[in-house]
N, C-alpha and C positions, 0 to 999 in steps of 0.2 A: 310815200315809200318809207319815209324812215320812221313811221309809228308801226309800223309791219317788222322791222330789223329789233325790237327790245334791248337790253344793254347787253353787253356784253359775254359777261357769267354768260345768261341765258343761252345768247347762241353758240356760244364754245358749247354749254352741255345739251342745246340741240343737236350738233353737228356730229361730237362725242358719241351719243347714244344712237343716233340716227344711224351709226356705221354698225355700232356692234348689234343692233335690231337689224338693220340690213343683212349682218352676216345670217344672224338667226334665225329670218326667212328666208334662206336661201336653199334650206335643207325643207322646210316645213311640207311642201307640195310633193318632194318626193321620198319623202323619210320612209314611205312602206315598202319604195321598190329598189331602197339599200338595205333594210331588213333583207325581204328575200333576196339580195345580191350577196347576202352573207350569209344565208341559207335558212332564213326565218321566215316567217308567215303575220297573215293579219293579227293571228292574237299576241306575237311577240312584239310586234312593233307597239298593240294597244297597252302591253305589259312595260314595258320599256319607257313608254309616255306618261302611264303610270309612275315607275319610278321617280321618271325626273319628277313630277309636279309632287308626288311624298318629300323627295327630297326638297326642292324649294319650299315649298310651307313649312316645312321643321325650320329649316335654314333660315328663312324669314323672322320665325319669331326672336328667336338667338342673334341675328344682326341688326335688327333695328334697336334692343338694348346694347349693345357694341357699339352701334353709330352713335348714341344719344350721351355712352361714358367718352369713346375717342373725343377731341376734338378735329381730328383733321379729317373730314369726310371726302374728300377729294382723294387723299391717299388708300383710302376703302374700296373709292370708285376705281381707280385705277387697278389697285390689285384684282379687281371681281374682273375686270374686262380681260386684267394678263391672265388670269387663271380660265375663263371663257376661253380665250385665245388656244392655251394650253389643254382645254379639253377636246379646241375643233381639230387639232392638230393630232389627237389619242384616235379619233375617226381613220386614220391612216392605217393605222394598226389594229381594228379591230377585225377580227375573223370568225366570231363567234357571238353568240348572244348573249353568253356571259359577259362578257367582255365589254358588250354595248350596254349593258346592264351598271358596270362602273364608271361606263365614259359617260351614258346618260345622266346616273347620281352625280357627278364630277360638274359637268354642265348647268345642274339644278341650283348645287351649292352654288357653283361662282354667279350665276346670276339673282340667285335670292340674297347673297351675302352684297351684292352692291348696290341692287334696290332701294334697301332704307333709307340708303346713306345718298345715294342719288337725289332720294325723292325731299331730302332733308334740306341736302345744297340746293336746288331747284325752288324749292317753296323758299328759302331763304333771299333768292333774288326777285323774289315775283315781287311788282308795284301790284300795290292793295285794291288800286283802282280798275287795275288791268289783270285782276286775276284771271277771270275767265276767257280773257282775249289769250292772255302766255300760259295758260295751263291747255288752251283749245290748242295752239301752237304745236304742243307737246303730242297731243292724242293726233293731231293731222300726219305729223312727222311719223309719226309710229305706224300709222297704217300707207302710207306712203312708202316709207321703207319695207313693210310687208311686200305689197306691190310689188316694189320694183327686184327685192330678193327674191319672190316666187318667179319670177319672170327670166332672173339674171339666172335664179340658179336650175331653173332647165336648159335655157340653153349652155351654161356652163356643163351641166351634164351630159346633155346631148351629145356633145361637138367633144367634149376632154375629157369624160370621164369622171367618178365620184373623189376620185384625191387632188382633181384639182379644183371643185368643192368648198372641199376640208380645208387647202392650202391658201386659200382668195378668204373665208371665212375667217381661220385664225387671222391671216395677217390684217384683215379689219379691225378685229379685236385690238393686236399687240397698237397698233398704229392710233385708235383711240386710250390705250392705258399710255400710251407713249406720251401724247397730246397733254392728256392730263398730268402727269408727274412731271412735264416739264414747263407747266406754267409757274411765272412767279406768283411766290406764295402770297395767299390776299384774293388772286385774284379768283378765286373761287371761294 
């Protein structure tokens, strides 16, 4: 069991990301039939998902030079997750497709902007020996957390509704930037 656990780093930024990927898919399965809940159709949703993914790729290239001048990438990661947080929480307030139009680009930034810096700390504590066993770790969690957000987040909709969604989302987000900014420093 305890060649499965990695050290430490690791699993803080397993657990860390695994929430705010959990929030992430929690919308993914039904993101077309909050579009039309807010009076869009299939091509605005596909327009909109557009968006976001234009916005992260610009975003990307711009933050992984940012990660690599900063040195504290952990303070990177936390911001992109409060700013995630603060985009799931813009979802409350959108009425329109314009609207979903800036909360999507809003979305795109904060998580292409915590990526780099993510991917920077993470490879920074990988054992050289055991790369593909704790970078396999990484991709399990990711699709795990898919899973159980697609999962969570119908029946969240079902039974409560799209705002409380948005509201269980952000506060995964805030609750992983929380995590991270208040670890002592080092240990990332």
């Amino acid at each position: 069991m305890k060649r499965f656990l990695f050290n430490r780093a690791l699993r803080i930024l397993l657990v860390t990301n695994g929430l705010v990927l959990l929030a992430g898919a929690m919308l993914g399965p039904i993101y077309a039939l909050f579009v039309e809940h807010i009076g869009g159709d299939l091509l605005d949703a596909s327009l909109t998902g557009g968006f976001f993914a234009l916005a992260a790729g610009v975003t990307t290239l711009v933050a992984g030079r940012f990660a690599d001048k900063k040195k504290r990438d952990e303070l990177i990661v936390a911001f992109g997750y409060a700013v995630m947080g603060i985009g799931f929480l813009l979802y409350l307030f959108v009425d329109s497709i314009w609207s979903l139009f800036g909360v999507q680009i809003l979305v795109g930034f904060a998580e292409a902007f915590y990526s780099p810096a993510f991917d920077a700390l993470y490879s920074k504590h990988i054992t050289k020996r055991k790369a593909g066993r704790e970078w396999g770790a990484w991709e399990s969690m990711n699709y795990f957390s898919i899973a159980v957000g697609a999962v969570l987040g119908g029946l969240i909709a079902s039974n409560l509704g799209f705002d409380a969604i948005f509201l269980f989302m952000s506060a995964l987000c805030f609750l992983s930037a929380f995590a991270v900014l208040h670890l002592q420093r080092g240990t990332l």
